[in-house]
Residue, then its C-alpha position, 0 to 999 in steps of 0.5 A: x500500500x502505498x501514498x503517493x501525496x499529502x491527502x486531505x481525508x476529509x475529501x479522500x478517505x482512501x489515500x492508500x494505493x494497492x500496487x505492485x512494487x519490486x521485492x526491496x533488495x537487502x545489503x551486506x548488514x540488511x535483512x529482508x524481512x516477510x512481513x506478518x502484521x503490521x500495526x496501524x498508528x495515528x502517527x500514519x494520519x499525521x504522514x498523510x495529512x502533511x503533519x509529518x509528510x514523508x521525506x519522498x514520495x511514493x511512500x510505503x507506510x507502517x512502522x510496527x512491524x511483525x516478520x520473519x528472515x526471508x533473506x539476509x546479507x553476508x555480514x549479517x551476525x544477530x539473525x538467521x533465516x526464519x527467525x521472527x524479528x520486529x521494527x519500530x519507528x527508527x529505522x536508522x540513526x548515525x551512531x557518532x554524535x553527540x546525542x547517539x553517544x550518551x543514549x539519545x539517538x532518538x535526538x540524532x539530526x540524521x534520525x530516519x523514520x520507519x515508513x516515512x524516510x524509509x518504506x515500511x510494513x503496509x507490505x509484503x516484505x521490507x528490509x532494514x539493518x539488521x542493527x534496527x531489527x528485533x528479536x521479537x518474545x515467543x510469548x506473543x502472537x504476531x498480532x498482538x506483537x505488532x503495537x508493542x513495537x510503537x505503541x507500547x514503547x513510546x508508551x513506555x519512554x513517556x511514563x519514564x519520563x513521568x518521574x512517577x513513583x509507585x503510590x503516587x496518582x498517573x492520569x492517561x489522557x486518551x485511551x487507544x492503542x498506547x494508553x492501554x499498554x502502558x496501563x498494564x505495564x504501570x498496574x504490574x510494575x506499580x501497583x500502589x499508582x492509581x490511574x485516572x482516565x480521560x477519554x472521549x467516549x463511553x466506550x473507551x471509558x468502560x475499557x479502561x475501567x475494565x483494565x484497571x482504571x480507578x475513575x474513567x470520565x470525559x477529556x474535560x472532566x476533573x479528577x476526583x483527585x489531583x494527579x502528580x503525572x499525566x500522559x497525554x496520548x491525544x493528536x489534538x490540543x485541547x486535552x492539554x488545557x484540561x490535563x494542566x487543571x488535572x495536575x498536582x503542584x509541580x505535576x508533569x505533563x508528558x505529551x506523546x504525539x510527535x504532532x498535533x492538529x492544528x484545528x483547536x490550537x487557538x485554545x492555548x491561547x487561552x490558558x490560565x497562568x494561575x490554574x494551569x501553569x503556575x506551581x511549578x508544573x512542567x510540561x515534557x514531550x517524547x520525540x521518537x524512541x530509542x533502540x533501548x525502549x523497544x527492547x527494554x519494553x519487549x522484554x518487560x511486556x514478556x514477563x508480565x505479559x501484557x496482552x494488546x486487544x487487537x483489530x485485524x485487517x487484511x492488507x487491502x483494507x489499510x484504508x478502512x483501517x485509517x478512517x476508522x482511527x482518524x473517526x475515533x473508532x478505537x477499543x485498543x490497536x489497529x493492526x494489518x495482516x500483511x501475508 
């Protein structure tokens, strides 16, 4: 499936094209991955829409990618054919600079992208470097792998971030494919933390009252308590405002989007220095994800194990796929199966 220019989806609701492309080649450190399920992420939205619009066109989407070794070059160490291997969404980092030296390649000026600098998992096969690639937990079938690669590690970078401490209050602002992960991950970890919800719809709600929320209530709601962490897992600005009113004194705010729509950013203009900001509240972003969190979360999500609650799709259906994500229509992750 590929995208061939920025789309409005308000007037293209099938901005994917099903075509056929040459089998990708492999270099001497590369594998060539057949491609299981991939997972579908708003982050696509945010491609397509002109967000955060791929570096060239045609462009094959997907960064959540579940697959096993069809082939693999001649200094290819780590894998060997048929082993199930996994990509998120860094395809590629330089390895010398200043931010990949001290465990920032999230940060690296020369990050590349999964389906969006290079062509991604909306595929029969990809291929990557096999320094990118992960061996993926037997645990988990491929597709409930599939969010783990994004969803479940940014997820897991944004509640570091947090600073939380068990025993302390956590609200999650959204409630899709991100937001239940990292719910089940903090209820093992951290049982004392209670969590707070604020979701959209009722459906949502009930979801996580279902995994374990203590209080689940709409976007503009206030929490029966103050809250020491929010993550917000939203792709628009709206829930920022109301999160800050949510926060503790010197409460963090996480933000885990790598963009938001630009429709209500007028309502930052009316945030209250007194109620929202002032105490010392903080506001903190996540950009991208390291090597590290897709591992490290792999490997805790094994242990515990976490189990994503899926929404399977044949390939061809990427489209329908989308405009259900972009409408809302979300009970945890999205994920394609592609062979």
């Amino acid at each position: 499936m590929i995208l061939r220019s920025i789309v409005n989806f308000h007037e293209n609701h099938e901005p994917l094209q099903w075509v056929d492309v040459p089998e990708p080649t492999h270099g001497e450190t590369e594998v060539l991955i057949r491609v299981a399920n991939c997972g579908v992420c708003h982050t696509e939205l945010d491609e397509i829409e002109g967000r955060t619009p791929p570096s060239r066109f045609p462009m094959i989407l997907g960064h959540q990618v579940i697959g096993r070794i069809e082939a693999r070059g001649s200094r290819v160490k780590r894998f060997k054919m048929g082993d199930r291997v996994g990509v998120g969404w860094i395809f590629s980092a330089c390895g010398s600079c200043s931010f990949c030296k001290n465990g920032f390649e999230n940060l690296c000026d020369q990050f590349r992208a999964t389906g969006r600098d290079a062509p991604g998992g909306y595929a029969e096969y990809m291929a990557i470097n096999e320094a990118f690639a992960f061996a993926v937990p037997e645990v988990f079938p491929s597709e409930e792998a599939a969010p783990l690669l994004c969803a479940g590690a940014i997820g897991y970078r944004s509640f570091r971030l947090t600073g939380l401490r068990d025993g302390q209050n956590m609200g999650l602002t959204g409630f899709g494919a991100s937001a239940h992960l990292l719910m089940q991950m903090v209820r093992h970890r951290f049982p004392s933390i209670k969590i707070f919800v604020f979701a959209r719809s009722d459906t949502e709600q009930v979801f996580a009252r279902e995994l374990g929320a203590v209080w689940a209530g709409g976007i503009a709601e206030y929490a029966p308590e103050k809250l020491h962490a929010i993550v917000d897992t939203t792709p628009v600005w709206s829930p920022v405002t109301w999160a800050l009113k949510n926060l503790e004194k010197g409460g963090r705010l996480v933000i885990n989007a790598i963009r938001k729509e630009e429709t209500d950013r007028a309502v930052l203009a009316f945030l209250d220095y007194p109620s929202q900001i002032w105490m010392e509240k903080e506001i903190k972003s996540v950009a991208n994800v390291t090597r590290d969190d897709i591992s490290e979360f792999l490997k805790l999500a094994a242990e515990i194990p976490i189990r994503p609650k899926v929404q399977a799709y044949p390939l061809r259906d990427a489209n329908q796929a989308l405009v259900e994500l972009k409408e809302g229509k979300i009970r945890g992750a999205k994920v394609l199966v592609c062979c």
